[in-house]
C-alpha positions in Angstrom: -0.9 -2.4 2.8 2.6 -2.2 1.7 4.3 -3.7 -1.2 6.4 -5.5 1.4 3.7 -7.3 3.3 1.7 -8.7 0.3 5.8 -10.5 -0.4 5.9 -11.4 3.0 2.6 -13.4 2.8 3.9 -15.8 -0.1 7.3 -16.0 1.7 5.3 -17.5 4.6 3.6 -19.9 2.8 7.0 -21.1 0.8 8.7 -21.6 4.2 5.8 -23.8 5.5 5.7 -25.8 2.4 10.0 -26.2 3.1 8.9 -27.6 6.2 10.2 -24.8 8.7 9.3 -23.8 11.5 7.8 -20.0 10.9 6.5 -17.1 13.2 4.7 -14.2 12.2 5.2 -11.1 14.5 2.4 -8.3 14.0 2.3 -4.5 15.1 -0.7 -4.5 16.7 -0.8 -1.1 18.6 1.7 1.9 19.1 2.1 4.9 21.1 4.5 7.7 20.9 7.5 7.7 18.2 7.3 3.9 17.1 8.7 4.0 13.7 6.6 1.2 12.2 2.5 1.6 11.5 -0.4 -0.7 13.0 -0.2 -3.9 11.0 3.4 -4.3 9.9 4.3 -7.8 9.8 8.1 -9.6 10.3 8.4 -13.4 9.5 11.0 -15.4 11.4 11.4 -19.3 11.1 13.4 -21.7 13.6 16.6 -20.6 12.4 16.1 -17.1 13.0 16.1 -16.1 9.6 13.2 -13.3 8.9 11.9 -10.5 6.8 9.8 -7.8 6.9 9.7 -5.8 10.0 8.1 -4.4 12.9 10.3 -1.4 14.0 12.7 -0.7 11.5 15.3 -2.5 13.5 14.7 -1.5 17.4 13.2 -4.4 18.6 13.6 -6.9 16.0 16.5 -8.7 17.8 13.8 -9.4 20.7 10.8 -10.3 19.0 13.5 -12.9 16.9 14.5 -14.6 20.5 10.9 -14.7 21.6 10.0 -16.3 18.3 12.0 -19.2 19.6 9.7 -20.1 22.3 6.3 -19.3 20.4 7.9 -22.1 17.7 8.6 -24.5 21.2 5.5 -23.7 22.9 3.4 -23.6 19.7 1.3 -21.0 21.5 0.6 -17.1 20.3 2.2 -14.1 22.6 1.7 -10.6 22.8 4.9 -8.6 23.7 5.3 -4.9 24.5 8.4 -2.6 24.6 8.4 1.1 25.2 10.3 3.7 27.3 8.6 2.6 30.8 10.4 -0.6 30.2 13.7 -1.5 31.9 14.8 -3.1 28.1 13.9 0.4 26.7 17.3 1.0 26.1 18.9 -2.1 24.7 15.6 -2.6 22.0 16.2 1.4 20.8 13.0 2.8 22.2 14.8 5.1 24.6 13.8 8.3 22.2 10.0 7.4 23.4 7.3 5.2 22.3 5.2 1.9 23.0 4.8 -0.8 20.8 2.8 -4.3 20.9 3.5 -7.0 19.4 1.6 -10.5 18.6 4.0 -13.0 17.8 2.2 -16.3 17.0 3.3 -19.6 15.4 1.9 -20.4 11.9 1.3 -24.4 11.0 1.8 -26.1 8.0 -1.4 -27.7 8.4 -3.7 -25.1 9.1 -2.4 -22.7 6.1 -5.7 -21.9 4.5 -6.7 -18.6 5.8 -3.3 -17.7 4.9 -3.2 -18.7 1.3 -6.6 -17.6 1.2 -5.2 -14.2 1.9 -2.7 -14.1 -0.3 -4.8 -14.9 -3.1 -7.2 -11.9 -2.5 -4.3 -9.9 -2.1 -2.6 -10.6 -5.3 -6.0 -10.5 -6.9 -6.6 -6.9 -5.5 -9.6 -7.4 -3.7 -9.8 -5.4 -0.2 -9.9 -8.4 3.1 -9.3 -8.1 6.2 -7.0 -10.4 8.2 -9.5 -10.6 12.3 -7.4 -12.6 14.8 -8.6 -13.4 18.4 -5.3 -12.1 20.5 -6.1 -15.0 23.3 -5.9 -17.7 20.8 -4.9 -16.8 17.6 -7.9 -17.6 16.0 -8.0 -16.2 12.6 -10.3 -15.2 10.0 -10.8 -13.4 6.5 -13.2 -10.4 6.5 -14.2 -8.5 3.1 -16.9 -5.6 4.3 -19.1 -5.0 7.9 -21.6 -7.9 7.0 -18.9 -10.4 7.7 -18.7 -9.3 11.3 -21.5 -8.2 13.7 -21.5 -5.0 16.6 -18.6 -2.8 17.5 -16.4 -5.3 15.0 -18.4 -4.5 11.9 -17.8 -0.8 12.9 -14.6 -0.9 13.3 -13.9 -2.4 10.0 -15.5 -0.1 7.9 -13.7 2.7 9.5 -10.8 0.8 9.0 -11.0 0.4 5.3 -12.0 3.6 4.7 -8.8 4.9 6.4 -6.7 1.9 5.3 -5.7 1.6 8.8 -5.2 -2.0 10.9 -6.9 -2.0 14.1 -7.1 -3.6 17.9 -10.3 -3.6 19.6 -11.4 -4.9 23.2 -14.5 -7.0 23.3 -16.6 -9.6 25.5 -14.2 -12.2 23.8 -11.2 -10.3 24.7 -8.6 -8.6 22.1 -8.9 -8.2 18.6 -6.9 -7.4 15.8 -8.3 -6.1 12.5 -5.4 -6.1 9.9 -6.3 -4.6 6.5 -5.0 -5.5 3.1 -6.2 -3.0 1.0 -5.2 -3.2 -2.1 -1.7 -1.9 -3.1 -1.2 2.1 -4.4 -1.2 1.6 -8.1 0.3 4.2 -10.4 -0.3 4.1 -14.2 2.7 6.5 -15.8 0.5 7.6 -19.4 3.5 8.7 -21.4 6.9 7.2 -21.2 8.5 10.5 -21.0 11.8 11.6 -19.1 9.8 12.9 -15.9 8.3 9.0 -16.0 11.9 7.5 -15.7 12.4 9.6 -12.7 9.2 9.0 -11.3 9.3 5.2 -11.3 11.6 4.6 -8.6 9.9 7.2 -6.0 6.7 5.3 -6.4 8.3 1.9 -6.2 10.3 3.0 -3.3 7.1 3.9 -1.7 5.8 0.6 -2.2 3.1 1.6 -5.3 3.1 -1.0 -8.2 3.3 1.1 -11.2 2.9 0.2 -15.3 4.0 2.5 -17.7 1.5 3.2 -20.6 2.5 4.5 -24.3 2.0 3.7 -27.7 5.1 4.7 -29.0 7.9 1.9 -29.1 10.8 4.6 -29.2 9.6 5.8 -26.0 7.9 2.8 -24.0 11.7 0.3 -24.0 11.9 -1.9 -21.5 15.8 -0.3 -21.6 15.0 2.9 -20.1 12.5 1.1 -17.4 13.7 -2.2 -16.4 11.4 -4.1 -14.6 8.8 -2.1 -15.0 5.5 -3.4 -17.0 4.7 -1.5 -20.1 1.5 -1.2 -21.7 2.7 -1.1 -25.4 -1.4 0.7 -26.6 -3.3 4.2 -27.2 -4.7 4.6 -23.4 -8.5 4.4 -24.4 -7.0 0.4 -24.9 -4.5 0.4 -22.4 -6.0 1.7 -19.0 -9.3 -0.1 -19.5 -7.2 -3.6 -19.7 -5.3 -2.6 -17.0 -8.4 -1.7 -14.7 -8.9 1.2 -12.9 -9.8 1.1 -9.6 -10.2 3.3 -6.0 -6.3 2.5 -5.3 -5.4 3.8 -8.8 -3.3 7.0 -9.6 -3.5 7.9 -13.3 -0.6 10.9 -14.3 -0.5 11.8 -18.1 2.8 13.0 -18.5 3.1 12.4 -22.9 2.5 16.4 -23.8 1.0 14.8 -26.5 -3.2 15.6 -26.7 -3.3 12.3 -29.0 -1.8 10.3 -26.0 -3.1 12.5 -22.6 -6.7 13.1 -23.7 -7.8 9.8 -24.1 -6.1 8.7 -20.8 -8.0 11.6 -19.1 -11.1 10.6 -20.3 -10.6 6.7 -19.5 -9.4 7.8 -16.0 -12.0 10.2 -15.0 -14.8 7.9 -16.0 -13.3 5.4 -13.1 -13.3 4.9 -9.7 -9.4 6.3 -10.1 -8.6 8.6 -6.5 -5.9 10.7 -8.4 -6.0 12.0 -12.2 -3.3 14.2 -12.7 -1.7 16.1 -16.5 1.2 17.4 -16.6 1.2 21.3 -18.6 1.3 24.7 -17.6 -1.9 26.7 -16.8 -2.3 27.6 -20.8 -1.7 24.3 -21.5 -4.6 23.3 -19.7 -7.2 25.6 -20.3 -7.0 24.3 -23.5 -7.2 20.7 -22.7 -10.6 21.6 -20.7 -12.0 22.9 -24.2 -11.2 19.8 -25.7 -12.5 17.4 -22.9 -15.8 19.7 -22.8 -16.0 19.1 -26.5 -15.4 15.6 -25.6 -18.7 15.7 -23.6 -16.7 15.6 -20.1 -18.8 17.4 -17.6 -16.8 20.4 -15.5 -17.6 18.4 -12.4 -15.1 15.4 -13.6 -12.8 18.1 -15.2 -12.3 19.6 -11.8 -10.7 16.3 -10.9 -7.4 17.0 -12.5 -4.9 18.1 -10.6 -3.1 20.2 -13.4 -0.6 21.7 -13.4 0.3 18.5 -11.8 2.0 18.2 -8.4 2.0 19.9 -5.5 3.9 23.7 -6.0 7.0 23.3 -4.3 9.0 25.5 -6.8 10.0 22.6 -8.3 12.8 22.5 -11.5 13.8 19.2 -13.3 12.1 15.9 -14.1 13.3 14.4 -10.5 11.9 17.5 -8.5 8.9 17.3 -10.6 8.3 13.8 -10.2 8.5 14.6 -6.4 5.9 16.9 -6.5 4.0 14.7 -8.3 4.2 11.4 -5.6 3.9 14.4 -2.9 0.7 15.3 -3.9 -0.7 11.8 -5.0 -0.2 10.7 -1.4 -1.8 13.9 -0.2 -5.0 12.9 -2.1 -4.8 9.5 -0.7 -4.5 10.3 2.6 -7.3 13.1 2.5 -5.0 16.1 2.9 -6.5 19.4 1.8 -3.2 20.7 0.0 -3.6 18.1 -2.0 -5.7 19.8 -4.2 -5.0 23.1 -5.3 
């Protein structure tokens, strides 16, 4: 789930609660060159106002002007564009690709599920948004006990691949939409390769805090907006929790600051431990974690050097390999370990 989403949620909720009419358009399947994934979500209320969005601007303009009539009607639709269509053209298709769309009226009154979902999202607990295409019936999901059959199935797969999903059954169409939690990067070290890797991970949509001890390093100056973790990391990362949608990069150079971060992160559930050093650099860190008592097996988690090996020179290249190959590990890609 993207950054974006989890704002769009809340936004839907404020509107509501200003007494607007609001619509909330959902990707549910796509085909070809559509430039938005399963599950993206655009909010539009009676004024046309929106946010979000569900092709990156092809077919917004439509879904807007059929938002109208779901608010009238106060009945769900399903819509589909793509190249076989005669509107392929004016909704910026035309380069190929299908898309479908459920665009379905949301009700001040009947907000729970909703708000329910925001709070698990903010809290960072995985859920799963199941919605009945015929009548917009909606419901919260959190693992394959919640449903029964082919729909249990399908969500486990889902969460496992972090990918929203529409199903056919006996009941007719529907949707799985999964709100895992957000990419979260902890930055140990609030070095000069951290400044340039904060805004590639928050561009990305990862929510990222900046861990360091030293005060002439960790200013809220040289990353604005940006929560700092002012602590050694043996204090910092276990506050911060470290979960299966964590990223941990120690970038201090420092053994006093990296070491302890290492150890913290490889004795969580963290998908990504990365340290930044050349390959003399970290053979000796491995003596020190074995002296540590860290078993080779958990060693062999770091990626070190750190990021993948694209030749790359400066903080800002380096800071690209590194969000390179953190995605690689989280989407299961073999080069992204070495």
């Amino acid at each position: 789930m993207s950054a974006p989403d989890r704002s769009i949620l809340q936004s839907a909720l404020d509107w509501l609660a200003e007494g607007r009419g609001v619509a909330l358009a959902t990707v549910i399947q796509t085909w070809g060159s559509a430039p938005q994934p399963v599950g993206s979500l655009l909010l539009i209320d009676g004024q046309g106002n929106f946010l979000g969005s569900v092709s990156g601007g092809c077919v917004e303009g439509a879904v807007i002007t059929e938002a109208a009539d779901v608010l009238a009607t106060a009945k769900p639709k399903t819509l589909e564009f793509g190249v076989a269509d005669d509107t392929a053209w004016s909704v910026g298709l035309a380069c190929g690709g299908t898309i479908r769309i459920f665009l379905e009226p949301l009700a001040a009154g009947s907000d729970a599920v909703l708000r329910r979902l925001a709070g698990e999202v903010e809290r960072r607990r995985p859920v799963a948004l199941v919605t009945g295409l015929a009548t917009g019936a909606a419901s919260l999901a959190y693992s394959p006990a919640d449903l029964h059959g082919g729909l249990a199935l399908a969500l486990e797969d889902a969460f496992r691949r972090d990918r929203s999903v529409r199903l056919d059954t006996s009941d007719g169409e529907v949707f799985i939409n999964v709100f895992n939690p957000t990419i979260r990067l902890v930055i140990v070290g609030a070095v000069h390769i951290a400044q340039a890797l904060v805004p590639l991970a928050r561009a990305i949509g990862y929510d990222v805090v900046i861990a360091d001890p030293r005060s002439a390093f960790a200013m809220e100056e040289r990353f604005p907006g940006v929560e700092i973790a002012r602590a050694w990391p043996d204090e910092a990362l276990p506050r911060i929790g470290l979960d299966a949608r964590t990223a941990v990069v120690a970038l201090s150079h420092d053994p006093k600051i990296d070491d302890p971060a290492l150890i913290s992160a490889l004795g969580s559930d963290a998908f990504y431990v990365g340290a930044l050093g050349s390959k003399q650099t970290h053979a000796k860190r491995v003596e020190r974690l074995r002296q540590a008592g860290i078993t080779d097996a958990d060693i062999e988690r770091i990626h070190a050097p750190i990021g993948l090996d694209i030749g790359a020179q400066g903080s800002a290249e380096i800071a690209l390999s590194i969000i390179a190959e953190i995605m690689a590990a989280q989407r299961g890609k073999a080069n992204g370990r070495r």
